[in-house]
C-alpha positions as CSV (number, residue, x, y, z in Angstrom):
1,X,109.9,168.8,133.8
2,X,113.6,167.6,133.0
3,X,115.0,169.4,129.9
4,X,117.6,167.5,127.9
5,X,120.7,169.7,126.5
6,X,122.5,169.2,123.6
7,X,124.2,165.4,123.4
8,X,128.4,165.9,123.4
9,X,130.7,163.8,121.0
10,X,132.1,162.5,124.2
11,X,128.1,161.2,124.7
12,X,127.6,160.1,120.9
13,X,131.0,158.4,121.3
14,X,130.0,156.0,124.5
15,X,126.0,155.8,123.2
16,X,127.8,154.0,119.8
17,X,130.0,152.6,121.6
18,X,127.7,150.6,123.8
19,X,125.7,149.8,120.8
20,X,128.4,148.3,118.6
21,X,129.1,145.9,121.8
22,X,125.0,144.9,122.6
23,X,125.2,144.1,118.0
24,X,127.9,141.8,118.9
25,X,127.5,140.2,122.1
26,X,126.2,136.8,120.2
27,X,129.0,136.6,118.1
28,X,131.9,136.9,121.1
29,X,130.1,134.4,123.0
30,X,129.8,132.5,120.4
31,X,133.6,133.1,119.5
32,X,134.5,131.8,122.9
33,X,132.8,128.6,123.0
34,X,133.9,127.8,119.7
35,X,137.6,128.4,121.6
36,X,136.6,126.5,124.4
37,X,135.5,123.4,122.3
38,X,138.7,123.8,120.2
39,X,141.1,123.2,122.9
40,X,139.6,121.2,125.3
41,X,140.0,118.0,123.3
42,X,143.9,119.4,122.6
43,X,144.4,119.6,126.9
44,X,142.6,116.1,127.2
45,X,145.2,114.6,125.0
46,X,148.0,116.0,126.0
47,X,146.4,115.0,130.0
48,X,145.9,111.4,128.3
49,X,149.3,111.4,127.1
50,X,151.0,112.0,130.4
51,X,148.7,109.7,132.3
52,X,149.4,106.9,129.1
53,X,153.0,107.7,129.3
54,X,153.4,107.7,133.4
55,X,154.5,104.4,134.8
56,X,151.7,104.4,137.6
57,X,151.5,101.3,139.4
58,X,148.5,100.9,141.6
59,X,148.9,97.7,142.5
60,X,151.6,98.5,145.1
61,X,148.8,100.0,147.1
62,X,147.5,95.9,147.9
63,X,143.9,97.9,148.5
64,X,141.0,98.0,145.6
65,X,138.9,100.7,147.3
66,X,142.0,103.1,147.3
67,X,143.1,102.0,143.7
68,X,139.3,103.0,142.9
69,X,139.5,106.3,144.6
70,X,142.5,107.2,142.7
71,X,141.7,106.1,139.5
72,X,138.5,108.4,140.4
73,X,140.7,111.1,141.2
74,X,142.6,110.8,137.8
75,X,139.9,110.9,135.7
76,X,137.8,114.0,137.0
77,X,139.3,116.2,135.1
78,X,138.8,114.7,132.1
79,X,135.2,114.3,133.5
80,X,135.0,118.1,134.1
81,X,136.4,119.2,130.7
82,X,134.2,117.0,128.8
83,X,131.3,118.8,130.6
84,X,132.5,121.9,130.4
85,X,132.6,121.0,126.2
86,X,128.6,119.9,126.9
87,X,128.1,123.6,128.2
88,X,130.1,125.5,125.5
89,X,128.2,123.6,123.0
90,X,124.6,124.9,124.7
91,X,125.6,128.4,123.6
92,X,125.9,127.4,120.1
93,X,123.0,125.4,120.3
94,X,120.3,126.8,117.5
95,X,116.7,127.1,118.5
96,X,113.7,127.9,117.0
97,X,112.0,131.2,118.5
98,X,108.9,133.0,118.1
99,X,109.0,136.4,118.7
100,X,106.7,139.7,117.5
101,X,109.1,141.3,115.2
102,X,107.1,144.6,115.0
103,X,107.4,145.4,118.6
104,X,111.0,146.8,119.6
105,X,110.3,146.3,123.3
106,X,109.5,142.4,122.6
107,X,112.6,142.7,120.4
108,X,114.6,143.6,123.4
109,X,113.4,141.8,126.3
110,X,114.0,138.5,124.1
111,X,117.5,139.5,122.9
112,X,118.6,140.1,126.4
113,X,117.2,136.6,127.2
114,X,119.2,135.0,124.9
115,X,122.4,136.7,125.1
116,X,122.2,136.1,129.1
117,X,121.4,132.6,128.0
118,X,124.6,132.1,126.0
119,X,126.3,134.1,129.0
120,X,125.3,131.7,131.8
121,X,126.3,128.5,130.0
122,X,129.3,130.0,128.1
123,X,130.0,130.9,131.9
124,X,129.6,127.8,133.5
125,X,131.8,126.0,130.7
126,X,134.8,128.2,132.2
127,X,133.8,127.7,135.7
128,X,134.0,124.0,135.2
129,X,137.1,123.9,133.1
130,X,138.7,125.4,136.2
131,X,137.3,122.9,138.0
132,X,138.9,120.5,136.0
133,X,142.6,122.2,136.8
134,X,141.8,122.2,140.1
135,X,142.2,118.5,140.1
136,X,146.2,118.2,138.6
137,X,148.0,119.8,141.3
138,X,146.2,116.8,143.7
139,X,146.9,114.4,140.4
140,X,150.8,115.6,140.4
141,X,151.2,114.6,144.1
142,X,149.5,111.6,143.8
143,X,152.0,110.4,140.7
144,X,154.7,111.6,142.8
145,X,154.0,109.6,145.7
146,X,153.1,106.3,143.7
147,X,156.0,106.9,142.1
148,X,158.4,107.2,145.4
149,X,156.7,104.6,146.7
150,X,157.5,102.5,143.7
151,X,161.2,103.1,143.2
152,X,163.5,101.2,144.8
């Protein structure tokens, strides 16, 4: 038989504090895809921008299949990010669920469901952002190169 002493502050202080973080889990994932879908669209313009602004020529390059493949390679990120938006806006997605509100242990199992849910998407919305930057370091040295190529 285990016996249980007397619970410390120190105890009570990490037992409420673990609480107040499971009663709020939803609403900072929540938070963060809200952020996410807030400044996507602001990197995709300014991304749109440069790109509108750039004097890329691909017609120097006298080869469609390697003007494709560039122009491919330019618009990834913009691809990525607009996905990573699709997966951000799963975790705010509202659904409809029937659960058995009079038994705690149903209670639980559901919320953590949920909440890891919103975690995996809300998760894969930053992994593919990422994604997306991975793309404009390649994009930069493309430009740069069209554009030596280009100059006289």
């Amino acid at each position: 038989m285990v016996t249980v002493g007397a619970v410390s502050k120190e105890d009570l202080f990490w037992l409420d504090f673990m609480a107040k973080i499971q009663s709020e889990s939803f609403t900072v994932l929540d938070d963060s895809a809200k952020q996410l879908i807030a400044v996507i669209p602001i990197l995709q313009g300014i991304y749109f921008a440069a790109i509108s602004f750039s004097d890329i020529n691909f017609g120097i390059l006298n080869n469609t299949v390697l003007e494709g493949i560039l122009i491919t390679l330019f618009a990834i990120p913009i691809v990525l990010w607009l996905i990573s938006i699709r997966f951000a806006m799963y975790v705010l997605k509202p659904e409809i669920y029937e659960v058995n509100m009079s038994s705690p242990p149903v209670i639980k199992k559901f919320t953590e469901k949920v909440g890891l849910r919103k975690y995996k998407y809300l998760n894969t919305a930053h992994k593919v952002l990422i994604a997306g930057f991975a793309f404009l370091p390649l994009n930069i040295v493309i430009y740069l190169l069209l554009s030596s190529m280009a100059s006289p």
